[in-house]
N, C-alpha and C positions, 0 to 999 in steps of 0.2 A: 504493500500500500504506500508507505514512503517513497519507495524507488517509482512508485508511479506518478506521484504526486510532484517530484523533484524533477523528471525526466518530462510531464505535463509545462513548469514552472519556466525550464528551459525553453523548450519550445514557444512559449509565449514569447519570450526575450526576443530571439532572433526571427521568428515569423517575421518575413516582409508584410508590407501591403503590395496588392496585386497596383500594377499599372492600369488596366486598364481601369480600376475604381478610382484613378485619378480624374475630376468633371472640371470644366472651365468653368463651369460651378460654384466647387468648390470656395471655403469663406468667403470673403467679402468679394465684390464684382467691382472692381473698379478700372475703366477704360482711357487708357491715358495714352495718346498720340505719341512717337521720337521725340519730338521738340518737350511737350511737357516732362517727357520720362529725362530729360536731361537735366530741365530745370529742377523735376526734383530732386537728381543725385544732388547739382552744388549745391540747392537751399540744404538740404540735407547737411550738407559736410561744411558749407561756411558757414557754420555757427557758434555754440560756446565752444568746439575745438578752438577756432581761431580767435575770436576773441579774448577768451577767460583763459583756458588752457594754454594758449602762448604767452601768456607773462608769467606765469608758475612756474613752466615745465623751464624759459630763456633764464628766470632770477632765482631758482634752486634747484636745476638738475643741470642744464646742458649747456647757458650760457649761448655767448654767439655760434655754436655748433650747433646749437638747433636746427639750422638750415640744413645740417647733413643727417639730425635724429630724423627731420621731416622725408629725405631723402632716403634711407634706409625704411622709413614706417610704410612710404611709397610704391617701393619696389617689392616691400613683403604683401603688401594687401593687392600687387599687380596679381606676383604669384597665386595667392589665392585665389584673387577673381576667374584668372582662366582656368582654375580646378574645379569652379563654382559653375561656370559657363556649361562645360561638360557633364555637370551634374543634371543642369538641367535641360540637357539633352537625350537624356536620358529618361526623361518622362514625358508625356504628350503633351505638356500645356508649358508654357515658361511659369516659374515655381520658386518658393523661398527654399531655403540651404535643409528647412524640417521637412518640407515634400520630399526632397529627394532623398534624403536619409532614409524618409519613411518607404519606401519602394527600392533602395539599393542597401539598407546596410540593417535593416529591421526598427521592430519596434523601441528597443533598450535604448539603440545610439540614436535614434529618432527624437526619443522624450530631453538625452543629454544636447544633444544638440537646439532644440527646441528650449527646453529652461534656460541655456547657455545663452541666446539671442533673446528672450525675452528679458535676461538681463540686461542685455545691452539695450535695448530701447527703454529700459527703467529706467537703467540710470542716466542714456543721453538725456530724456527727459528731463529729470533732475537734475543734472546738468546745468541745460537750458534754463530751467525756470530760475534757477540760481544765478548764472549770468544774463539773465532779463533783470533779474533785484537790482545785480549791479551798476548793472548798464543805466538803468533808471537812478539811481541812488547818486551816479554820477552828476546827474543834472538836478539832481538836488543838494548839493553839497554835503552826500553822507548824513542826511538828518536820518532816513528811514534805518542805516547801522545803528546810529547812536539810540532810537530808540527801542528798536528790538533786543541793543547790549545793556541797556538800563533797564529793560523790564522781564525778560525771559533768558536769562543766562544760563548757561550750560558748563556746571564745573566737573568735567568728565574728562581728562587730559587724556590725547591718542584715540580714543572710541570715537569720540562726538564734536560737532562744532562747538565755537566757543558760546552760540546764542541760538536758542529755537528760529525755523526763519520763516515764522507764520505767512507773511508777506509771499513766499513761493507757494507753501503751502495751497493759498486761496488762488494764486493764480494756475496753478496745474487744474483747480477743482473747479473753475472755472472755466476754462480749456473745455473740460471734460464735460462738462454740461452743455455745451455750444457744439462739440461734437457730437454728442448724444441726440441732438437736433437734426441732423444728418449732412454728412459726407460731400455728397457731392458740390455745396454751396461753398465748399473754402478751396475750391481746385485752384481758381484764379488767386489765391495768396500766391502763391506760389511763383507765380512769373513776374507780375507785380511787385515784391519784396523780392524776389532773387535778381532783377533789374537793378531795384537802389539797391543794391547788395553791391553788386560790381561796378555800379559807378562808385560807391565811396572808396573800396577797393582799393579802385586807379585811383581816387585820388590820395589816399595814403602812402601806396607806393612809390606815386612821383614826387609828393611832398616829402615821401622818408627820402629819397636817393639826392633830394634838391637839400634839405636840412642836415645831410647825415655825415656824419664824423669818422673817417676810418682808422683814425688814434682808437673809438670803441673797440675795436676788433682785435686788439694789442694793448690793455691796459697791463697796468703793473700793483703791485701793492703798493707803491707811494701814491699813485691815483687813487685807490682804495679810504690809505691814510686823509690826504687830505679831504675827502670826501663823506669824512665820518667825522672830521673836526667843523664842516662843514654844516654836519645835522646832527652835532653833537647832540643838540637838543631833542631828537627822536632818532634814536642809534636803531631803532626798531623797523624804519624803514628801508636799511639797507640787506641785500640780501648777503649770505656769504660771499668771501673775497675769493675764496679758491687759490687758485696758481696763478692767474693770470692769463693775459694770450687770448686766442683764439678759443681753445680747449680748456678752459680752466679746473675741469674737474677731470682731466684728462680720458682716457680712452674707454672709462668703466662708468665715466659720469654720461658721457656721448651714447651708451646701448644702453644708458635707463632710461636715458631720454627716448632715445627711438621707441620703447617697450611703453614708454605714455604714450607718445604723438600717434602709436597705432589707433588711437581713439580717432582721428584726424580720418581717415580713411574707410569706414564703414557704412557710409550711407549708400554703396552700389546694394547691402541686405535692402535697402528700400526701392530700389528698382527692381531688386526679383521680385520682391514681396507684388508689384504691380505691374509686372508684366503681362501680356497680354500675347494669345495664342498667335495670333495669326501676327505677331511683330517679331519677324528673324533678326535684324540687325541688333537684338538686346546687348551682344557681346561690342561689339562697336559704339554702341551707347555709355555702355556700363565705363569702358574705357573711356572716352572723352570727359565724359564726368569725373575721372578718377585723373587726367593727366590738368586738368581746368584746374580741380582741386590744387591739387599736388604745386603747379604754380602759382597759386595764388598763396598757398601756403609756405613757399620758399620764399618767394617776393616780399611778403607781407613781414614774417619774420626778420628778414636782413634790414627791409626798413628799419624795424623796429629798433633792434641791435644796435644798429646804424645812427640813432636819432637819440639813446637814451644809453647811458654805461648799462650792464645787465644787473648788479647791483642795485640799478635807485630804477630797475624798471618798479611799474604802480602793481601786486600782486593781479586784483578782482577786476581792475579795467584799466588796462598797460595800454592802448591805442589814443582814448582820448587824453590823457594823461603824460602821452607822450608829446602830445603840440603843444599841451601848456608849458613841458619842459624846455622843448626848442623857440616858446615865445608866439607861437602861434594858438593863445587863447582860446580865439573865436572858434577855432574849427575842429575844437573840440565838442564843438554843441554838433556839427552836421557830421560829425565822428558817431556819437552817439546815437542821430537819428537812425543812420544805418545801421549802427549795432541791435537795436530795438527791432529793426526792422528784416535782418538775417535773422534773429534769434526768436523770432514769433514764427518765419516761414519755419526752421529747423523743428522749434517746439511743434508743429500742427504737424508736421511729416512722421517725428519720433512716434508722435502719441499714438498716428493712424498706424501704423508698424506694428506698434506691439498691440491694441487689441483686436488687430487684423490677425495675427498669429496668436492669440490666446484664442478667440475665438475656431480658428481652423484647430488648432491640439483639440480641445475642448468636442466640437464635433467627431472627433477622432476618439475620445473617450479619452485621452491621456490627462486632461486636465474635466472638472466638474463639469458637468453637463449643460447646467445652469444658466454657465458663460456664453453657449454656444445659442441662446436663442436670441433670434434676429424680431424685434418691435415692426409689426407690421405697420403701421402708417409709416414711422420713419426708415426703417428699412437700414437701422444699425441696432449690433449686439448692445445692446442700454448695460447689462450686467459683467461686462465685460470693460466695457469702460468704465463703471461706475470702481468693480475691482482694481483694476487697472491704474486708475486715478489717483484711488487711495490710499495703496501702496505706494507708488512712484510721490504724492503728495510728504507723505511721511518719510522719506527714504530724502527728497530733497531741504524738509524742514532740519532733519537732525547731524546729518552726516556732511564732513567738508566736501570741499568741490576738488580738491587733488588727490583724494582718498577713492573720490566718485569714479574718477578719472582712470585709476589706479585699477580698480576694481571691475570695470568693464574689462581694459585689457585681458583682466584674470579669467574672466568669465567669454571673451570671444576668442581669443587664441586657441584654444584649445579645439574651441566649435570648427573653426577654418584647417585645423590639423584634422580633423576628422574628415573632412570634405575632402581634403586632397591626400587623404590613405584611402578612403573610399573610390577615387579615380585611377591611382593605382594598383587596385586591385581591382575593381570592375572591368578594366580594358582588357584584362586575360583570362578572363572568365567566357564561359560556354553561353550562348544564347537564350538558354533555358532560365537563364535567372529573370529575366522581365520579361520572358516569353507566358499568353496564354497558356501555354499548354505547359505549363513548371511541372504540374506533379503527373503529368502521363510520361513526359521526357525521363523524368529525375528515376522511376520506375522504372524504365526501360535500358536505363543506364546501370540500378543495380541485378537487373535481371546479367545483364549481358556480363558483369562487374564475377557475379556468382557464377554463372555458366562459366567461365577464365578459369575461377579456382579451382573447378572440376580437371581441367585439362592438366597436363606435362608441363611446363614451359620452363625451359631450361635458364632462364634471367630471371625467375620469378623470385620476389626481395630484395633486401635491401643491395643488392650490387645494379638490380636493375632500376631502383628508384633512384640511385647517384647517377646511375650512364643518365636517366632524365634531367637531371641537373643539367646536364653540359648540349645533352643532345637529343631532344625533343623528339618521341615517339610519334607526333601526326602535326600538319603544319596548321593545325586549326586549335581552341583550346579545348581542355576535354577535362574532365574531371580529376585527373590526377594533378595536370599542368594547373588548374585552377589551386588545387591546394597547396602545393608549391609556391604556389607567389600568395598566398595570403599567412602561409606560414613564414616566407624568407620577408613580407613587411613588417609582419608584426615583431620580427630579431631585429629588423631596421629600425623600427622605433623607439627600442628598446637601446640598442646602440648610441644613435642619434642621442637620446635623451642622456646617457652617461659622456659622451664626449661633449655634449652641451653644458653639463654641470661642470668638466674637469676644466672647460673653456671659461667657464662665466666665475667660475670661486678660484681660479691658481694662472690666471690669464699670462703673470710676467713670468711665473716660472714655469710653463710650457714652451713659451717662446723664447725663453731667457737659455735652456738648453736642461733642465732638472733633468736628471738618469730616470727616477721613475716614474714621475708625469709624463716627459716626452716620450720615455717609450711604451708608454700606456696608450699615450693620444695615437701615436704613428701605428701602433697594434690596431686600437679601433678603428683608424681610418682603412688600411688594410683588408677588415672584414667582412667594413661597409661596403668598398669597392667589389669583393669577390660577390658576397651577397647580391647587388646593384647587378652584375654579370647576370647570374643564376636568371634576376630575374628577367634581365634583359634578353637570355636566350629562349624564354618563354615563346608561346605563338601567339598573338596578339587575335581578336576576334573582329573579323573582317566587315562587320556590321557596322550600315552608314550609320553617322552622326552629324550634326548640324556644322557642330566644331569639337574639333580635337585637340583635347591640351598638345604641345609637339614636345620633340626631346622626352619622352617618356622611354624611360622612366625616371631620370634625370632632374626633369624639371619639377613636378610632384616631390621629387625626396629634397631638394632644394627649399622649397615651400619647405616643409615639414621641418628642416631643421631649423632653417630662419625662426618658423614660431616658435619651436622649443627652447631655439637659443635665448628669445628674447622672453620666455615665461621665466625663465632663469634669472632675469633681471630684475623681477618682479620681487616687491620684499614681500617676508612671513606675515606683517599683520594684513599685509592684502589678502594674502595665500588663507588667512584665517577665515575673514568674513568672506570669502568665496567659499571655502568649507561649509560654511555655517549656512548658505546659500541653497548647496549641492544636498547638506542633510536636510533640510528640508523639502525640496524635491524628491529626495529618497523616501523621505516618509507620505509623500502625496503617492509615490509611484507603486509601492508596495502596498500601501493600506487601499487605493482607488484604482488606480489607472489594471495593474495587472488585470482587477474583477470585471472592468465595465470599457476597456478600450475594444475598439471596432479591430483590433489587429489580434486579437486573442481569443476573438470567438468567432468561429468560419462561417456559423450560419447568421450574425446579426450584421445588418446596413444601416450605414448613416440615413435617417431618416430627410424629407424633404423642407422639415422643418430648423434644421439645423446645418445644412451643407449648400442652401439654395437661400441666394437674396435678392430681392427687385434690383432690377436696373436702376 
């Protein structure tokens, strides 16, 4: 009875969902043109990243390198995207990174991946609504700080902000009730605030490069010194002095930095999230919006750098705060307008994201059922938002905004490693995995698997499973060749992930020449490469796709270490409240989702009242 029960428990976990029960349908319906889908990726990504997040991450992590954390946070979330592209080529409709999970890699890594991204639009939210306070607070002279610090303080050192920040609080909850109203009426934020978004933009970047100082980019600690004899009077505004230079927290301070700024680059989940079937160019979209991004976030930054020492940049609103440094006052108010005005479209894209994907779990049975009903007049999930809200309302009242910041990383990395060990192993797998016909095939393969055993065969074991290592028994893939490469990924991650920790905790004395770090590192890499072989001598499944990651297997195990490397940079108290995160979706997943998700019981369907919305 156990062993049937535990062997039942299993199969739950890894049961895919069939493909073809994927519906254009499914959650929310939203039809959004090229042009708009663009507009969303930047409103999406020029928001509290750019704003709030870049005077944090420039005045206590990475200093004027920021330009190259941005650069690296870049190039990791390209990676990702073209793993993410594939993914959702892989299923009939274009799809968020939880659809495809849920149809390539089962139920289990469906829900991790799905909580993991739900995080991240919590807390871009929160985020936002936090950099909306400031951005506002700016054009009041810090009255609404001082009054929130004099009336609801918070003496919680490292957990919690220094002050409840009721003030976001009401604006998320208010968000949410205006959305709740329906959808379709705030499409035109979006272009309209992503317009003045990039005019102010330019005009920051021409104003930093016209104001800007490249003495900043090379200070020294006498610069430091006089500079704190300067505010002696609030030594509190200055940030650490570091080394100096360009790098001042040198080369360990520059991949923390990168391992924040990944916050910078996630608004392409909000173009899956609304794509749309019959639009193929999505991977070409998703891209422009990610290279738009990318320079606007280089640009803006080196202004910045450029215009103010990274020391006296302003923590909560570094942009306006830097004209009044260079003497240009006034333009700090049309500073602000635009910030107001990126961080409302940002906020309305976060907020549609996540109860658009609580809502789809939710129909799916992985999260409460509850969430998934769509208000027939208005024709949105009201309980999913109103959830939604709530949470995210309370998450941005209590908690800092570079802890926020911090903590998405922890909570999306991991979800984009999984996408791109998911395209590495799907591409050499047999047909039958998102074939109609899985379980006639899968049959027919252990009939034929069985009848084998019956026979002589003089390579039969382990001599003939190694000759398959090197030299592939059929040029198509077949079931042995499929387990092979999902056995030789999973040693790859496993690798990956140790030469990541020996990189990121003993960095100078691997490259410095240590006897047994370096020849630990040089062993791992060694392994990785034969491994990387093995799998590259696989047969690949010839089956069109819309687009194909290229360099595979290459490019995928690139991806994958990138993210690992830079989870690695991520400190313990983040790694905690991520825990604390993940255990509470363990305890939703086991107490609810196992009993009542649509992927663990064969004979039950997503009803039409939960998977189907008006136009």
């Amino acid at each position: 009875m156990v062993h049937q029960y535990v062997h039942q428990f299993g199969q739950r976990l890894v049961r895919r969902r069939g493909a073809d029960t994927i519906k254009e349908s499914d959650g929310l319906k939203i039809h959004l043109s090229a042009t708009e889908l663009v507009f969303l990726g930047v409103g999406r990504n020029l928001g509290a990243g750019l704003y709030i997040m870049l005077g944090a991450v420039a005045k206590y992590v990475a200093e004027p390198a920021i330009v190259i954390c941005f650069l690296v946070a870049g190039l990791s979330s390209l990676l990702s995207r073209l793993c993410h592209v594939e993914c959702d080529a892989r299923v009939p409709r274009s799809s968020s990174a939880y659809v495809c999970s849920s149809v390539t890699m089962g139920q289990l890594w469906a829900f991790v991946v799905g909580w993991n991204i739900i995080l991240l639009f919590l807390i871009a939210t929160a985020c936002t609504a936090r950099a909306w306070r400031y951005a506002f607070d700016s054009l009041t002279g810090d009255r609404v700080s001082q009054a929130l610090e004099g009336t609801v303080p918070l003496h919680v050192s490292y957990l919690l902000a220094t002050y409840a920040d009721f003030f976001a609080l009401g604006l998320v909850l208010l968000l949410a009730v205006l959305l709740a109203l329906g959808v379709p009426e705030s499409a035109w934020v979006y272009r309209v605030f992503t317009v003045i978004n990039l005019l102010v933009l330019s005009f920051i970047i021409v104003s930093g490069f016209i104001k800007g100082d490249l003495h900043n980019w090379k200070l020294t600690e006498q610069d430091y010194t006089l500079a704190a004899a300067v505010f002696s009077n609030r030594l509190g505004a200055l940030g650490p002095p570091g080394a100096g230079g360009f790098v001042p927290f040198d080369f360990e301070g520059l991949l923390r930095g990168a391992a924040t700024c990944f916050y910078a680059f996630v608004g392409f989940a909000a173009i899956a999230a609304r794509g749309r079937r019959d639009l193929k160019p999505q991977r070409s979209i998703s891209l422009i919006s990610l290279l738009m991004c990318f320079l606007a976030y280089f640009a803006v930054s080196a202004a910045l750098t450029l215009m103010v020492p990274y020391y006296q940049i302003h923590h909560h609103s570094p942009l306006p705060e830097a004209f009044l440094h260079v003497g240009w006052g006034p333009a700090r108010y049309v500073v602000a307008v635009g910030v107001l005005c990126a961080l409302t479209s940002s906020f309305l894209c976060a907020m549609l994201s996540m109860f658009q994907l609580t809502c789809a779990m939710a129909a799916d049975g992985l999260l409460f059922r509850a969430l998934a009903q769509i208000h027939t007049r208005t024709g949105t999930p009201i309980m999913a938002i109103l959830a939604s809200g709530t949470l995210t309302g309370l998450t941005a009242t209590l908690l800092r905004i570079l802890d926020l910041v911090k903590l998405m990383s922890a909570g999306i990395l991991p979800a984009y490693t999984l996408v791109a060990v998911s395209v590495l192993v799907l591409r050499y797998q047999p047909d039958q995995i998102l074939s109609k016909r899985e379980k006639t095939e899968e049959g027919n393969e252990i009939s034929d698997h069985e009848a084998s055993l019956s026979e002589p065969v003089p390579e039969a074991g382990p001599l003939r499973i190694l000759k398959s290592l090197w030299f592939p028994t059929s040029t198509t893939p077949n079931q042995t060749s499929g387990q092979i490469v999902y056995g030789c990924a999973s040693l790859l991650v496993l690798l990956l992930s140790i030469l990541s920790l020996i990189l990121a905790q003993w960095p100078r004395r691997v490259f410095s020449g240590d006897p047994g770090l370096t020849t630990v590192a040089v062993l791992l890499l060694l392994l990785i490469t034969g491994v990387t072989v093995i799998i590259w001598r696989q047969p690949q499944n010839p089956t069109y796709l819309t687009f194909r990651v290229p360099a595979l297997p290459v490019l995928p195990l690139v991806s994958i270490f990138v993210n690992i490397y830079l989870m690695m940079q991520i400190t313990s108290g983040t790694w905690i409240l991520f825990g604390i995160w993940m255990a509470i979706g363990s305890v939703i997943y086991i107490g609810y989702e196992i009993r009542h998700s649509l992927a663990g019981n064969k004979h039950q369907q997503p009803s039409a009242s939960t998977t189907q919305s008006p136009d």
